[in-house]
mmCIF file of the C-alpha atoms, coordinates in Angstrom:
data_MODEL
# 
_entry.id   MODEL 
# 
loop_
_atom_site.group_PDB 
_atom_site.id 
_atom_site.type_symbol 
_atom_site.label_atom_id 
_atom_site.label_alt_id 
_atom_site.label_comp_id 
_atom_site.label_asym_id 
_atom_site.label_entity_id 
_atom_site.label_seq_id 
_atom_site.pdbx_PDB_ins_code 
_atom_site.Cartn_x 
_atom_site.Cartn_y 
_atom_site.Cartn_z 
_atom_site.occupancy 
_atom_site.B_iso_or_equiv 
_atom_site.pdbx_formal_charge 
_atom_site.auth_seq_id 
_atom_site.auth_comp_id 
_atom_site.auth_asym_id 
_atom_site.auth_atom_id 
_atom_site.pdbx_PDB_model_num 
ATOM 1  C CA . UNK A 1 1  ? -8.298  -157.464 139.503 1.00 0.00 ? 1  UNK A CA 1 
ATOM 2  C CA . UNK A 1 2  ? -9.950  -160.635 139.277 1.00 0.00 ? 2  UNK A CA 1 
ATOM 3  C CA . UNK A 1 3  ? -13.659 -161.208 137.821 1.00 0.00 ? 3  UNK A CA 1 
ATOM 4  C CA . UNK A 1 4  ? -15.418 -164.482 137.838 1.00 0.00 ? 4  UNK A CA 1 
ATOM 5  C CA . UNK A 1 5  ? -18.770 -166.019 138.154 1.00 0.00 ? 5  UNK A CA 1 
ATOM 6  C CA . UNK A 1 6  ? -19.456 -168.492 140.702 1.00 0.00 ? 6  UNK A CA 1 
ATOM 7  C CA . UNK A 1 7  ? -22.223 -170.213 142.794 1.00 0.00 ? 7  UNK A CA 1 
ATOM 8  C CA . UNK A 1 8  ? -22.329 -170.446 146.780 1.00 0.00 ? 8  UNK A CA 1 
ATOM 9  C CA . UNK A 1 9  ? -24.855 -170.476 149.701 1.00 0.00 ? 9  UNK A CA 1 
ATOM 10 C CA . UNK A 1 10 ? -27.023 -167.353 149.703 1.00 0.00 ? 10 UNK A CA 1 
ATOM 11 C CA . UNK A 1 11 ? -25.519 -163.829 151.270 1.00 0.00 ? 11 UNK A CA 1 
ATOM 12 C CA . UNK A 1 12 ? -25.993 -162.327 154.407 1.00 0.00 ? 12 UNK A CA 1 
ATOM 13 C CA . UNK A 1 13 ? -24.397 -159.285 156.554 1.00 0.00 ? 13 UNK A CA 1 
ATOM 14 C CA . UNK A 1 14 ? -21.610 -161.555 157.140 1.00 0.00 ? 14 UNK A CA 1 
ATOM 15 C CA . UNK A 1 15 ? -20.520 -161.627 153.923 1.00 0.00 ? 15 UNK A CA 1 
ATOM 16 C CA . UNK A 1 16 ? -20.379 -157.632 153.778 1.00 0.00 ? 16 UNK A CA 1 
ATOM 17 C CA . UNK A 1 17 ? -21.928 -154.494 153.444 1.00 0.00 ? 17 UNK A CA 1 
ATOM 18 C CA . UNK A 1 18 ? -25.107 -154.824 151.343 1.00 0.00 ? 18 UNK A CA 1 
ATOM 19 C CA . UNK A 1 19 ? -26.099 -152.311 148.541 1.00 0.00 ? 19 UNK A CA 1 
ATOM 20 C CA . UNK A 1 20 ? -27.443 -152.482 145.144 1.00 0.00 ? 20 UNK A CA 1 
ATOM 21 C CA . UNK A 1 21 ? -25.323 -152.880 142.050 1.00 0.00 ? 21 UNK A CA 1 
ATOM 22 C CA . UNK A 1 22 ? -26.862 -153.005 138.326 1.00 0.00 ? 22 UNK A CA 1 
ATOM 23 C CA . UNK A 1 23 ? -30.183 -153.407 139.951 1.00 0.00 ? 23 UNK A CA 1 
ATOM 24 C CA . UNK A 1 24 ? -28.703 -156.379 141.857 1.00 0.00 ? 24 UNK A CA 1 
ATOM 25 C CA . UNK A 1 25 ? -28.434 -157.100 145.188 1.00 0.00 ? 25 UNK A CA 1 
ATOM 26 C CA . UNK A 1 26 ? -24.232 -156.703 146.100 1.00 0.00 ? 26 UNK A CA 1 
ATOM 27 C CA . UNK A 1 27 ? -22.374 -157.458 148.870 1.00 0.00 ? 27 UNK A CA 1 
ATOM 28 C CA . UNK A 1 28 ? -18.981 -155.405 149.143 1.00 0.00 ? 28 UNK A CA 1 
ATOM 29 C CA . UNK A 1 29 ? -16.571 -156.632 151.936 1.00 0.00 ? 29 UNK A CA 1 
ATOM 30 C CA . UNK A 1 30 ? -12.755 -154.848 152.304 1.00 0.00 ? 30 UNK A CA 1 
ATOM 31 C CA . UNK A 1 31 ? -10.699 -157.708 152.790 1.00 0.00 ? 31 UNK A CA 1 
ATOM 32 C CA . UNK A 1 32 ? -12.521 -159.954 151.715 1.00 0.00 ? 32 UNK A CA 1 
ATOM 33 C CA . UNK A 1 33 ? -9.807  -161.880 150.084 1.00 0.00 ? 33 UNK A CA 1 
ATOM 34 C CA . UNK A 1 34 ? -6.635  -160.983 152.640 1.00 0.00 ? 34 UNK A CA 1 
ATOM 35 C CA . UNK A 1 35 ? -4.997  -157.964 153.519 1.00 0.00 ? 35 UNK A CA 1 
ATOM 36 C CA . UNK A 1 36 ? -4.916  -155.564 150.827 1.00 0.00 ? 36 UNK A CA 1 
ATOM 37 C CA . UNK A 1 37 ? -8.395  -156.649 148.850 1.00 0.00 ? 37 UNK A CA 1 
ATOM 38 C CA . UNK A 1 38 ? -11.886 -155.773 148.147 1.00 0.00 ? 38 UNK A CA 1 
ATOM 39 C CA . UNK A 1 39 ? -14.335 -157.967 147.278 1.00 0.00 ? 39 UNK A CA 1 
ATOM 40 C CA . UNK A 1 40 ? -17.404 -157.408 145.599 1.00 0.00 ? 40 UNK A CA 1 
ATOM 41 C CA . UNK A 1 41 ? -20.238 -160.072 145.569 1.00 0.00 ? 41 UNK A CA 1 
ATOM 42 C CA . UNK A 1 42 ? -23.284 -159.757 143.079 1.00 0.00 ? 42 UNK A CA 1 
ATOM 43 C CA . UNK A 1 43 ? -25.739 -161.879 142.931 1.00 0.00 ? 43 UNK A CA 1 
ATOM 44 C CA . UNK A 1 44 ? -26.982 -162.304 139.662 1.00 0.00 ? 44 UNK A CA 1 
ATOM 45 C CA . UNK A 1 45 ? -29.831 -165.261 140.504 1.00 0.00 ? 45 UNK A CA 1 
ATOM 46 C CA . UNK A 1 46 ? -31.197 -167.512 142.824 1.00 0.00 ? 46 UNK A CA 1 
ATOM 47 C CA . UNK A 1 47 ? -32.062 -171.488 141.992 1.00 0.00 ? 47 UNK A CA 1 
ATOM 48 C CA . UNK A 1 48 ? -32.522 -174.393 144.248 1.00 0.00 ? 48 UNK A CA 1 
ATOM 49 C CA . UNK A 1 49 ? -29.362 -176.901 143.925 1.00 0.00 ? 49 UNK A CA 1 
ATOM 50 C CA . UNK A 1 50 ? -29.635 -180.712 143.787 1.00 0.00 ? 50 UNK A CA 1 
ATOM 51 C CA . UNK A 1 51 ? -30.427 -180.815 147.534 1.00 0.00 ? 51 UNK A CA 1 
ATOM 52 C CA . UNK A 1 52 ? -33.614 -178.760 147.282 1.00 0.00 ? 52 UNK A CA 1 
ATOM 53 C CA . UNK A 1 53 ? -31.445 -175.856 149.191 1.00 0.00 ? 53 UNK A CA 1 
ATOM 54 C CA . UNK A 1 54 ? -31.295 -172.266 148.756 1.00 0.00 ? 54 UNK A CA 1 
ATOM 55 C CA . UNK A 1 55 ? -28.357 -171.103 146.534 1.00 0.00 ? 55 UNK A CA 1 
ATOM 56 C CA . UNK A 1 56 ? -27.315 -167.857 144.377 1.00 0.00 ? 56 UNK A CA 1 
ATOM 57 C CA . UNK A 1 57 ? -25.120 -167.478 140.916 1.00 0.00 ? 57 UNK A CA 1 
ATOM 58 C CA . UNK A 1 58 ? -22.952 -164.378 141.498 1.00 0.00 ? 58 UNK A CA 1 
ATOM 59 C CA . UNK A 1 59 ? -20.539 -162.093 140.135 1.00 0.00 ? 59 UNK A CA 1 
ATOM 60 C CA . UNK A 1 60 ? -17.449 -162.373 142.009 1.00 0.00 ? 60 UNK A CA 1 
ATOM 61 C CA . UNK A 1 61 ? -15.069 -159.000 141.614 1.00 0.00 ? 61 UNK A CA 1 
ATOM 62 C CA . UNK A 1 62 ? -11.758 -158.631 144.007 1.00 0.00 ? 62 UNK A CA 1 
ATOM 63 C CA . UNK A 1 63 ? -9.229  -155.131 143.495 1.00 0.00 ? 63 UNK A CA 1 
ATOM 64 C CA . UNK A 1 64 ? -6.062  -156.157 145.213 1.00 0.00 ? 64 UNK A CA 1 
ATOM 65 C CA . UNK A 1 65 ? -2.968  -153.558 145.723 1.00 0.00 ? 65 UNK A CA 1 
ATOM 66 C CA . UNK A 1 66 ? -1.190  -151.091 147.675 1.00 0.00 ? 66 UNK A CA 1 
ATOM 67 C CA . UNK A 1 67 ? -3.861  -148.599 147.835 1.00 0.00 ? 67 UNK A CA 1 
ATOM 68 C CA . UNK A 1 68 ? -5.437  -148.135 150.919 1.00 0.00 ? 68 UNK A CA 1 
ATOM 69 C CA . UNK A 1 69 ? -9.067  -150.326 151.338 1.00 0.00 ? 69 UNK A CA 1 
ATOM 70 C CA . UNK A 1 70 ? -11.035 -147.290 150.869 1.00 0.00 ? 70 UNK A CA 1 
ATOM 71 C CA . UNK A 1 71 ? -9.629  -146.635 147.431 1.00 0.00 ? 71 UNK A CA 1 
ATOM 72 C CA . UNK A 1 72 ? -10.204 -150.140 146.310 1.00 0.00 ? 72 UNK A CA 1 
ATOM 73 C CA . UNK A 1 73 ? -13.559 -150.904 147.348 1.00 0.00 ? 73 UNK A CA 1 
ATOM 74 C CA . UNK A 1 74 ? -14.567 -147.575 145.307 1.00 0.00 ? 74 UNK A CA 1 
ATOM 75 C CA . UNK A 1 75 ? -12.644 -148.979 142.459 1.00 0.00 ? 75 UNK A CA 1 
ATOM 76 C CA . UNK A 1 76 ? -14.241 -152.392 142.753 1.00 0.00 ? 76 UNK A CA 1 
ATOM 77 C CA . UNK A 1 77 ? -17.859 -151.233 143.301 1.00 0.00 ? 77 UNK A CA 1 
ATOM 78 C CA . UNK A 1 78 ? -17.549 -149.029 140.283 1.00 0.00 ? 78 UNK A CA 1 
ATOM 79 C CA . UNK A 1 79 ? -16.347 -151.811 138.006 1.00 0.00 ? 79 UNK A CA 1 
ATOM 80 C CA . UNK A 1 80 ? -18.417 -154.399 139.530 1.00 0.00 ? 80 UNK A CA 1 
ATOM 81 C CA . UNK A 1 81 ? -21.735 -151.966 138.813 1.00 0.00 ? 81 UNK A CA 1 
ATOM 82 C CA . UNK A 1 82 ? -20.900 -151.887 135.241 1.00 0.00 ? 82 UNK A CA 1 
ATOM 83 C CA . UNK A 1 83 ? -19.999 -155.646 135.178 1.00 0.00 ? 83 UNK A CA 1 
ATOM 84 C CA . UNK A 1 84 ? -23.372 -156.350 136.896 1.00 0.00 ? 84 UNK A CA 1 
ATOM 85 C CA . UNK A 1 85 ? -25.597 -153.633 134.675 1.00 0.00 ? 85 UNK A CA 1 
ATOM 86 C CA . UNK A 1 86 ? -24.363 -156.104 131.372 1.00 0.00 ? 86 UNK A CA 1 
ATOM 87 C CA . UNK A 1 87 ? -25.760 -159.075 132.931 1.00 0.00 ? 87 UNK A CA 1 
ATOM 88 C CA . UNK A 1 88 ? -28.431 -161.120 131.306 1.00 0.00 ? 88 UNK A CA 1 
ATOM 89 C CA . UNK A 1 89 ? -32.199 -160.505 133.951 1.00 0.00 ? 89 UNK A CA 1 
ATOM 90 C CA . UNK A 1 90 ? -32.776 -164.177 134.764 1.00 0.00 ? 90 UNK A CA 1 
# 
């Protein structure tokens, strides 16, 4: 498992199938990160960057193994939900 916070453009439908996490808008995409992954995208706030543009600070949560996707993106959505729920409300 991997777990990090990072920044990016804002998320769409591209970027997975939306849902709510911790009271947080999420994003959870099987394969997100290759063959084998899920990611799990929540956003935890929204700023304008040094260009004036539209752009989000998220949690970023990815299960890799052998299980099958299914398995992992229940795995990941679980931890990512608790991850999300400890959050500080911006």
């Amino acid at each position: 498992m991997k777990l990090r916070f990072d920044r990016g453009q804002p998320l769409g439908a591209a970027d997975g199938r939306p849902t709510r996490l911790g009271g947080r808008r999420a994003f959870v995409q099987p394969d997100g990160e290759g063959d084998g992954t899920c990611l799990v995208r929540v956003v935890h706030r929204s700023y304008a960057d040094q260009n004036g543009e539209d752009a989000i600070e998220m949690l970023f949560l990815v299960v890799q193994g052998s299980a099958e996707t299914r398995t992992q993106c229940s795995m990941a959505t679980r931890l990512a939900n608790s991850a999300a729920g400890a959050l500080p409300r911006p």
